[in-house]
C-alpha positions as CSV (number, residue, x, y, z in Angstrom):
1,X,11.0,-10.2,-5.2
2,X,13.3,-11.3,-2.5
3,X,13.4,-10.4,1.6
4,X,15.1,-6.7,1.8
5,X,14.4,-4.9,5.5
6,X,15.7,-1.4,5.8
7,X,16.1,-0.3,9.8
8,X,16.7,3.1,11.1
9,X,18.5,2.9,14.8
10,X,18.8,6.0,17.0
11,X,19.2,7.0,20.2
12,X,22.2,9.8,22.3
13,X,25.5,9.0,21.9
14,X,26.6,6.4,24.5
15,X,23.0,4.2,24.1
16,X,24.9,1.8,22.4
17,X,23.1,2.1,18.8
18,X,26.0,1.7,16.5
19,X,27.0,-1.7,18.6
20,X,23.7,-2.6,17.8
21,X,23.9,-1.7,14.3
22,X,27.2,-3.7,13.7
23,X,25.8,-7.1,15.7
24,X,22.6,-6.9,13.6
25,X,24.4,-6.5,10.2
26,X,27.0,-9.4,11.4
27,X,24.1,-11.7,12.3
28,X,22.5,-11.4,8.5
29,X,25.9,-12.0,6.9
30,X,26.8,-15.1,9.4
31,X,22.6,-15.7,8.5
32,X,23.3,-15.9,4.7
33,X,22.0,-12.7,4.0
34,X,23.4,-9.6,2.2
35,X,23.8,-6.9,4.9
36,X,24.9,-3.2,5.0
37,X,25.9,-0.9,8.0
38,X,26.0,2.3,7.6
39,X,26.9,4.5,11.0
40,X,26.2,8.1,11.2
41,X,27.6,9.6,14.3
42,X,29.5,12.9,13.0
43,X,29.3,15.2,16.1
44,X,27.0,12.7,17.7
45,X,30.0,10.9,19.4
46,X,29.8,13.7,22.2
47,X,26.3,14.2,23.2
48,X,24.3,13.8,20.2
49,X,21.7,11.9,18.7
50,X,23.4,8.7,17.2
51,X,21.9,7.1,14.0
52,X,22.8,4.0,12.4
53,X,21.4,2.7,8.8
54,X,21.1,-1.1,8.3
55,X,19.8,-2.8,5.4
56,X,18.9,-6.5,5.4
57,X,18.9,-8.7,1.7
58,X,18.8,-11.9,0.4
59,X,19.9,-10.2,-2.7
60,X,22.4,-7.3,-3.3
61,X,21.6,-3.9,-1.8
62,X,22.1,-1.7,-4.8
63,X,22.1,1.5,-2.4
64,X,23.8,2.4,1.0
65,X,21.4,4.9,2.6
66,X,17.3,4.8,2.0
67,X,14.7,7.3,2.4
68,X,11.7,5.5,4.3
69,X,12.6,2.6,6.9
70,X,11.0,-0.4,7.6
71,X,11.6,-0.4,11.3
72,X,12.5,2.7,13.5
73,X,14.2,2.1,16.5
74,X,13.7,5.7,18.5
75,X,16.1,5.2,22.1
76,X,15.5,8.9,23.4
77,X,13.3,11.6,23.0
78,X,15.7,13.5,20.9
79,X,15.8,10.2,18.5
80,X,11.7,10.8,18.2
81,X,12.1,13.8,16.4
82,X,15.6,12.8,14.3
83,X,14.0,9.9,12.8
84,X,10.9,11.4,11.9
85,X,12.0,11.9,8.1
86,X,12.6,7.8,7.7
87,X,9.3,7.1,8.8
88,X,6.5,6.2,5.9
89,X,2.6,4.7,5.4
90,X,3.8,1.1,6.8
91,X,7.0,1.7,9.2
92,X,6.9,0.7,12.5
93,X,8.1,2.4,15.2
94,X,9.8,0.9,18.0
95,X,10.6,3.0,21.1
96,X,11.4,3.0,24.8
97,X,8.2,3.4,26.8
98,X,10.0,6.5,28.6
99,X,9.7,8.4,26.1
100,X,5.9,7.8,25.3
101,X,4.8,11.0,25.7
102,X,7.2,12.4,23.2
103,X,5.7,10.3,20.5
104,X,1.9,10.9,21.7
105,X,3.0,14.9,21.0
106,X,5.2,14.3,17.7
107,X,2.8,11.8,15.9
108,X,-0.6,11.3,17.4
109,X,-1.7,7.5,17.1
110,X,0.6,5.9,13.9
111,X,-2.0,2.8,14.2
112,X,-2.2,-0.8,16.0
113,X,0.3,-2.1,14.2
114,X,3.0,0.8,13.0
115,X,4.1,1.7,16.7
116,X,5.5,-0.8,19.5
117,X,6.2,1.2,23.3
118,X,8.5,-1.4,24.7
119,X,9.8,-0.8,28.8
120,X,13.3,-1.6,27.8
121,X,15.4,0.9,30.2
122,X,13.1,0.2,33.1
123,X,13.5,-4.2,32.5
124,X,17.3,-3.3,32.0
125,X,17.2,-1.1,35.4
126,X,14.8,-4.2,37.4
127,X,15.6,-7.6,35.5
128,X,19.4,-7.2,34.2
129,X,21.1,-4.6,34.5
130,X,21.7,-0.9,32.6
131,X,24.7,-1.8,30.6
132,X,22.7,-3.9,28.8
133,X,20.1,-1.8,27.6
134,X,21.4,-1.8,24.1
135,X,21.0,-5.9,23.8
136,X,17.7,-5.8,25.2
137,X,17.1,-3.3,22.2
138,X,19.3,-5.8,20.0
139,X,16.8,-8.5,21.4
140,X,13.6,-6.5,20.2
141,X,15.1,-5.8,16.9
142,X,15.7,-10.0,15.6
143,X,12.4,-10.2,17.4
144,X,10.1,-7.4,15.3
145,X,12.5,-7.7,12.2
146,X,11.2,-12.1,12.5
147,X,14.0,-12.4,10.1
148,X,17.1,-13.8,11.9
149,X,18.2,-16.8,13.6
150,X,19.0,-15.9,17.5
151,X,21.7,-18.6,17.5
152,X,23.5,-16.2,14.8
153,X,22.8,-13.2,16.4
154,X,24.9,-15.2,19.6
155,X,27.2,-16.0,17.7
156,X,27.7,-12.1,16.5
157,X,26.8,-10.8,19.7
158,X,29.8,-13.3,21.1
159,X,32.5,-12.1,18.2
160,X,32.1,-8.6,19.3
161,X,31.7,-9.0,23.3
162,X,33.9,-12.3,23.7
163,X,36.5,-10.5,24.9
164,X,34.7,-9.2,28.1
165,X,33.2,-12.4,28.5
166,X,36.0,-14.0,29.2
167,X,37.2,-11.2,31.3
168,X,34.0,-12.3,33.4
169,X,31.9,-14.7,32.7
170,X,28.5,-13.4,34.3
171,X,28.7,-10.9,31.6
172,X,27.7,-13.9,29.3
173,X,24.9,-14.6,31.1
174,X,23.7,-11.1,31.7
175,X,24.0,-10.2,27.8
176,X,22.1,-13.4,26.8
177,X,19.6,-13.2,29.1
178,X,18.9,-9.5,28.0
179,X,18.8,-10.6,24.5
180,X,16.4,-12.9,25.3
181,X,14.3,-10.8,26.9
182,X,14.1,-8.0,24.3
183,X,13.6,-10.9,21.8
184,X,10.5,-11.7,23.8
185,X,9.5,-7.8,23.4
186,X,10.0,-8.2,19.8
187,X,7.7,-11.6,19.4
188,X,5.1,-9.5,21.0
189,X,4.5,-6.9,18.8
């Protein structure tokens, strides 16, 4: 039996979750790996909860959607209760330390090592800077999933920001150094 990871990503509409998604999925091709994105945001682009299906293979993914996640990436309190159907026995839950409380009342104590409360939002707000919340989450992700290579998920993370980055190059900067610290989160676990 081969590597296969299943993530669930969700957070409001706006949090950046589907950028996430399509970085992650472009890192495990680019890493030799069979990847699939699949982006649910129906009414979700104005205001809504945002979720984004990725699957992770080093052999073919025989289906798009799954039913229990590996990971869970919760971004807002409304994402706590959406995701709630995706998580099984051994998923972990990764989520934004704001919204700790909202876990504590949806479900209790998951165990040591099936829930991670990560202060993303408040290190984007002191250490970086808000617009990159999402690629601290990005960060987290390659560091929990302990799958990737962070020089592909660069190289991704470059093919779908280059643009701005050579608009201004202290956007560089500010995106690596946030993907570095949320891959620090993520090593933590």
């Amino acid at each position: 039996m081969g590597q296969n990871i299943k993530i669930v990503l969700a957070g409001e509409g706006g949090q950046g979750v589907q950028s996430i998604a399509e970085i992650i999925s472009e890192a495990a091709y680019n890493s030799g790996f069979q990847s699939l994105y699949i982006p649910n945001f129906g009414v979700e682009q104005r205001g809504g909860v945002s979720v984004a299906f990725v699957q992770i293979s080093d052999q073919s993914v025989d289906a798009p959607k799954f039913i229990i996640a590996d990971i869970v990436i919760a971004l807002s309190r409304r994402a706590i209760e959406r995701v709630k159907p995706y998580i099984g026995e051994k998923t972990l839950l990764v989520y934004d330390s704001s919204v700790d409380d909202e876990v504590e009342k949806i479900y209790g104590k998951l165990g040591e090592n099936r829930q991670l409360s990560i202060p993303a939002l408040e290190m984007a707000q002191k250490e970086v800077h808000p617009r990159v919340f999402n690629i601290i989450i990005l960060g987290v992700v390659v560091g929990v999933a302990e799958l990737l290579e962070k020089k592909d998920v660069e190289q991704a993370l470059e093919r779908r920001l280059g643009h701005k980055f050579a608009q201004d190059s202290s956007l560089k900067n500010l995106n690596y150094r946030a993907l570095e610290l949320g891959y620090q989160l993520g090593q933590g676990k």
